[in-house]
C-alpha positions in Angstrom: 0.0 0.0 0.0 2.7 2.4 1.0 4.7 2.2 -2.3 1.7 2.3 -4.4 0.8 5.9 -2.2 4.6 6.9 -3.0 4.3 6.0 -6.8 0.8 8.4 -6.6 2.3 11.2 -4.9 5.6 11.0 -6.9 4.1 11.0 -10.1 5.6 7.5 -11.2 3.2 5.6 -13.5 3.5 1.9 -15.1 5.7 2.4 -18.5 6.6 -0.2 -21.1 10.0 -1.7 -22.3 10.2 1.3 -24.8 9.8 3.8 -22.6 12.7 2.5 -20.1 14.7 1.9 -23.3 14.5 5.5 -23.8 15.1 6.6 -20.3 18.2 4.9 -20.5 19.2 6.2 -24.1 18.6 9.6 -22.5 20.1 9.5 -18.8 22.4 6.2 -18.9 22.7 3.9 -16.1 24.3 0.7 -14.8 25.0 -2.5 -16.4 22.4 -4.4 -14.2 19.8 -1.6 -15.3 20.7 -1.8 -19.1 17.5 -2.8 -21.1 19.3 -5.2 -22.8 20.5 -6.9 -19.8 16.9 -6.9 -17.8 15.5 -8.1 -21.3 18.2 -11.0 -21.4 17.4 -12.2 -17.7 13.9 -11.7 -17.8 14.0 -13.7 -20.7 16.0 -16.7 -17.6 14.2 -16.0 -14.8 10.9 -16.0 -13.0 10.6 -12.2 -11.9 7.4 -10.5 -13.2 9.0 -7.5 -14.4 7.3 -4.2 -14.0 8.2 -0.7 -15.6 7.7 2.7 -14.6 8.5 5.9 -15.4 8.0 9.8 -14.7 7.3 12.6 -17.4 6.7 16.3 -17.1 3.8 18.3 -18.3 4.8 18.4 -21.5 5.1 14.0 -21.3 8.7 14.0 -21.6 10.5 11.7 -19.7 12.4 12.2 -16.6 13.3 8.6 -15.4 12.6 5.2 -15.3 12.9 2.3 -13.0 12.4 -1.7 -13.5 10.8 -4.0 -10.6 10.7 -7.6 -10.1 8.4 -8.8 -7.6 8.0 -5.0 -5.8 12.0 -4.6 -5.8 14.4 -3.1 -7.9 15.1 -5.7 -10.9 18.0 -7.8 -10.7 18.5 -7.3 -6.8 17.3 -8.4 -3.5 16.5 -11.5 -2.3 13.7 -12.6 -4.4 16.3 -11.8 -7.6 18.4 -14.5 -5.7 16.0 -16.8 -5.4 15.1 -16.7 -9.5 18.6 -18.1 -10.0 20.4 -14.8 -10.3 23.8 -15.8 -9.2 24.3 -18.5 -11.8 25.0 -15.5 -14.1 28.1 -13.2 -14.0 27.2 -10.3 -13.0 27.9 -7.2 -10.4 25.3 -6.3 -8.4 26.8 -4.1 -6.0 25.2 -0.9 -7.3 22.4 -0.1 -9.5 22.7 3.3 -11.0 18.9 4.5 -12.7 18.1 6.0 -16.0 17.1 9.6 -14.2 17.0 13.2 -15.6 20.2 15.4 -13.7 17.6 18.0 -12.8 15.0 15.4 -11.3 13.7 15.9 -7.5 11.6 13.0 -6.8 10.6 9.8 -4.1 11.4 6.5 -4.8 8.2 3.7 -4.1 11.0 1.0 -3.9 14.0 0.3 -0.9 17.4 -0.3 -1.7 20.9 -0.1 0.3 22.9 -0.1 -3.0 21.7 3.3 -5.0 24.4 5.4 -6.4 25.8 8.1 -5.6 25.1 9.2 -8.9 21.5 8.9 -8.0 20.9 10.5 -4.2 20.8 14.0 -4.9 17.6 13.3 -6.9 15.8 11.1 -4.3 14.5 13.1 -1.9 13.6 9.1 0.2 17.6 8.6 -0.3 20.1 9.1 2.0 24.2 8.4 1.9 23.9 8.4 6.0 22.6 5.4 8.0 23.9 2.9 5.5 26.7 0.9 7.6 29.0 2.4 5.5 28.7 0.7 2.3 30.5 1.7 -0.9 32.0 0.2 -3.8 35.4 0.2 -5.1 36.0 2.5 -8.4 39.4 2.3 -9.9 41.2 5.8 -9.4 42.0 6.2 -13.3 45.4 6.6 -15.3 44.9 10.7 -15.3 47.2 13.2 -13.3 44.3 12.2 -10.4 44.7 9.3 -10.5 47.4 6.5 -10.0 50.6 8.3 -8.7 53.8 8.5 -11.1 55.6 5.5 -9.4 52.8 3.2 -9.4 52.6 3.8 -13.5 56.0 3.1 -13.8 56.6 -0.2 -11.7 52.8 -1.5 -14.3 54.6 -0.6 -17.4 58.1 -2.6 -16.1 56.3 -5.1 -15.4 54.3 -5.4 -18.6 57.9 -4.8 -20.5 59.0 -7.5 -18.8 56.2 -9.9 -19.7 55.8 -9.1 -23.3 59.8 -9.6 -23.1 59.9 -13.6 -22.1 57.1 -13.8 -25.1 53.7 -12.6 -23.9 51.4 -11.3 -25.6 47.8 -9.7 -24.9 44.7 -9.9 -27.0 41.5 -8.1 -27.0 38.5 -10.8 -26.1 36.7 -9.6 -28.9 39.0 -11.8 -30.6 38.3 -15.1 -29.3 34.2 -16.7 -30.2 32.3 -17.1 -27.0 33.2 -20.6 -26.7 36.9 -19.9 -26.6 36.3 -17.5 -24.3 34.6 -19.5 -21.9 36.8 -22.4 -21.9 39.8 -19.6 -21.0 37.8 -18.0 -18.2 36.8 -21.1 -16.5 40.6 -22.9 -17.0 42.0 -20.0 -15.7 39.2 -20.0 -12.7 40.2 -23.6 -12.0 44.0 -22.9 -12.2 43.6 -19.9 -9.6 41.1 -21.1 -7.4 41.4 -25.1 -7.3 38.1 -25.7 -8.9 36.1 -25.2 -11.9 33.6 -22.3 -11.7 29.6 -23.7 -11.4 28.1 -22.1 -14.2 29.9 -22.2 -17.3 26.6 -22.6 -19.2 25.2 -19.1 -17.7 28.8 -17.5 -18.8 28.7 -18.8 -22.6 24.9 -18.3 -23.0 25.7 -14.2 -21.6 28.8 -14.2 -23.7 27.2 -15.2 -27.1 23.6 -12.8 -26.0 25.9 -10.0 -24.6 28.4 -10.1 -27.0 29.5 -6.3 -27.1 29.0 -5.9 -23.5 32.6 -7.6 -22.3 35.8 -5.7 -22.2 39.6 -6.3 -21.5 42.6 -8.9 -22.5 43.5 -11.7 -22.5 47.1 -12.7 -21.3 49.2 -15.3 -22.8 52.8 -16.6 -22.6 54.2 -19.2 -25.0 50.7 -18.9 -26.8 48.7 -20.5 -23.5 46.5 -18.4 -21.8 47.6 -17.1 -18.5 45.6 -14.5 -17.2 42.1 -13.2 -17.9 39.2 -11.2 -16.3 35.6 -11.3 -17.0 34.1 -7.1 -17.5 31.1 -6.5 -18.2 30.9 -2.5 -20.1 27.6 -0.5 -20.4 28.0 2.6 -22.3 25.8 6.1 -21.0 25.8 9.1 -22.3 28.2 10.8 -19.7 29.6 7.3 -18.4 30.7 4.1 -19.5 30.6 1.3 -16.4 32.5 -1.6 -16.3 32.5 -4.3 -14.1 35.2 -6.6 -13.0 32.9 -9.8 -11.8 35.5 -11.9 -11.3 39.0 -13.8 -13.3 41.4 -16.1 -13.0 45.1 -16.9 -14.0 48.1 -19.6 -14.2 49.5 -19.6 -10.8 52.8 -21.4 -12.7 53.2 -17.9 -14.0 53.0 -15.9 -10.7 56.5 -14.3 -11.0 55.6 -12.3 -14.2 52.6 -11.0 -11.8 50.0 -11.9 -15.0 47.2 -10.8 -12.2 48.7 -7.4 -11.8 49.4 -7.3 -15.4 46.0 -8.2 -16.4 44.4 -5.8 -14.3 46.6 -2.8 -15.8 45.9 -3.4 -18.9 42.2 -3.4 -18.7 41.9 -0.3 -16.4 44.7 1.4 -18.8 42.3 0.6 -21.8 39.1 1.3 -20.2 40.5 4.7 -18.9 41.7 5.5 -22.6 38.1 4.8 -24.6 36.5 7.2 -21.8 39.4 10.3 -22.5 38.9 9.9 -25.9 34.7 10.1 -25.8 34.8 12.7 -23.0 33.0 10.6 -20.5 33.8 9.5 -17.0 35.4 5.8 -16.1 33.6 4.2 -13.6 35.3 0.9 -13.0 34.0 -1.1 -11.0 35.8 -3.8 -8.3 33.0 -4.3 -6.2 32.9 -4.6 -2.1 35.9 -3.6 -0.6 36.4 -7.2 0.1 39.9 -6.9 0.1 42.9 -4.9 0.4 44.5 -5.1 -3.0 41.2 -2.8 -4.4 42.1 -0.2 -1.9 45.3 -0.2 -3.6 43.2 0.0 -7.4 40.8 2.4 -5.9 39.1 4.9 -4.2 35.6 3.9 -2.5 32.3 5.5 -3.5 29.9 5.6 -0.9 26.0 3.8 -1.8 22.7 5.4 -0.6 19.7 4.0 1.4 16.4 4.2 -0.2 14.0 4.6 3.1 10.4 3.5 2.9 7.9 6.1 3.4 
């Protein structure tokens, strides 16, 4: 009752696919908010998927948000219990397709809004959250990694492509390739094989232009890879390091450290050269090598009212 009250008073009214597709054409967003992806796992899972949307008096659109069962799509528990964590995904942070001049209420709770988002919520707060934040990579810029730590990345990479390795773009390998290198490298860094191989080649050959980074190899085997997912916006492109793996044979050349250069170098470089802002993503600070990657951006509370 209370969030159908708050979509009335808000002015947030059901929508169709269309008119979220546009929202996010206009205002960007997330990866786990991308049309394409809600399409693709809506197309998976049991979630009863619900648009709305908000338009001015002249019905243009301001925003648009996606449900599943009464919560934001693709989170939450009931998003869990469709089967969501078969597929690689982040979903530390849902960024929504809003207008950067919108002052509205959210009918919907959620402990992982962005930043990006809280100054338009007037229900959202970055207080009396426990804290929570993900982990954005600082970026190659003057602002960003110092001097030294550039230096002692591009040694290392001269010293790798020295003793005959090489890196590839994944574009270059078919889904299938792809796969099979992701989950052997999973295997060879974490002692096992990863559980759903068949979710990570079926979002691999549906998603095809939504991965990003290298692929490492030495003597022509693969040695190091990460799985990014990338969603382009109009003033941001997201990417997503989900997770990787690599040849622990190989841990003197640091193909880990290597690996992750090369894709935050790369990443940083497409955003300079289309004027938009990196937002690369590693997560929870789960650990202490991301503190050393990045700089934490604080998430907001959605409160119910």
């Amino acid at each position: 009752m209370m969030q159908l009250i708050t979509r009335f008073t808000s002015g947030w009214k059901k929508g169709t696919e269309d008119d979220y597709s546009l929202c996010y054409s206009l205002y960007g967003g997330s990866f786990i908010t991308h049309p394409d992806v809600l399409l693709f796992l809506q197309n998976r899972l049991k979630c009863k998927p619900t648009y709305y949307v908000k338009r001015d008096k002249d019905d243009n659109l301001l925003g648009g948000f996606c449900t599943w069962n009464n919560s934001f799509a693709a989170t939450g528990s009931e998003a869990q219990k469709s089967g969501i964590d078969f597929y690689p995904l982040n979903r530390d942070e849902i960024i929504l397709p809003l207008h950067s001049d919108l002052k509205t209420s959210l009918p919907v709770r959620s402990k992982i809004l962005s930043s990006l988002n809280c100054d338009k919520i007037r229900n959202a707060t970055l207080r009396f959250n426990s804290q929570r934040a993900i982990c954005l990579a600082k970026g190659c810029g003057e602002d960003g990694y110092s001097a030294s730590t550039k230096s002692s990345r591009r040694r290392e990479l001269k010293r790798f492509l020295n003793a005959g390795g090489q890196y590839l773009d994944q574009s270059r390998f078919s889904p299938e390739e792809l796969t099979n290198i992701h989950c052997g490298l999973y295997e060879k860094r974490w002692g096992h094989m990863p559980g759903n191989k068949k979710e990570i080649l079926d979002m691999l050959m549906t998603l095809r232009e939504m991965f990003f980074g290298y692929v490492l190899l030495l003597d022509g085997k693969p040695c190091a890879f990460q799985l990014i997912t990338k969603a382009e916006s109009p003033e941001w492109i997201c990417f997503d390091y989900v997770n990787g793996g690599y040849d622990r044979l190989q841990d003197s050349f640091c193909p880990g450290t290597i690996v992750t250069w090369l894709n935050v170098n790369s990443a940083y470089d497409l955003c300079s050269s289309q004027g938009k802002t990196m937002r690369y993503s590693f997560g929870k600070p789960t650990a202490d090598y991301k503190d050393r990657w990045c700089y934490r951006s604080p998430l907001g509370r959605v409160l119910a009212i």
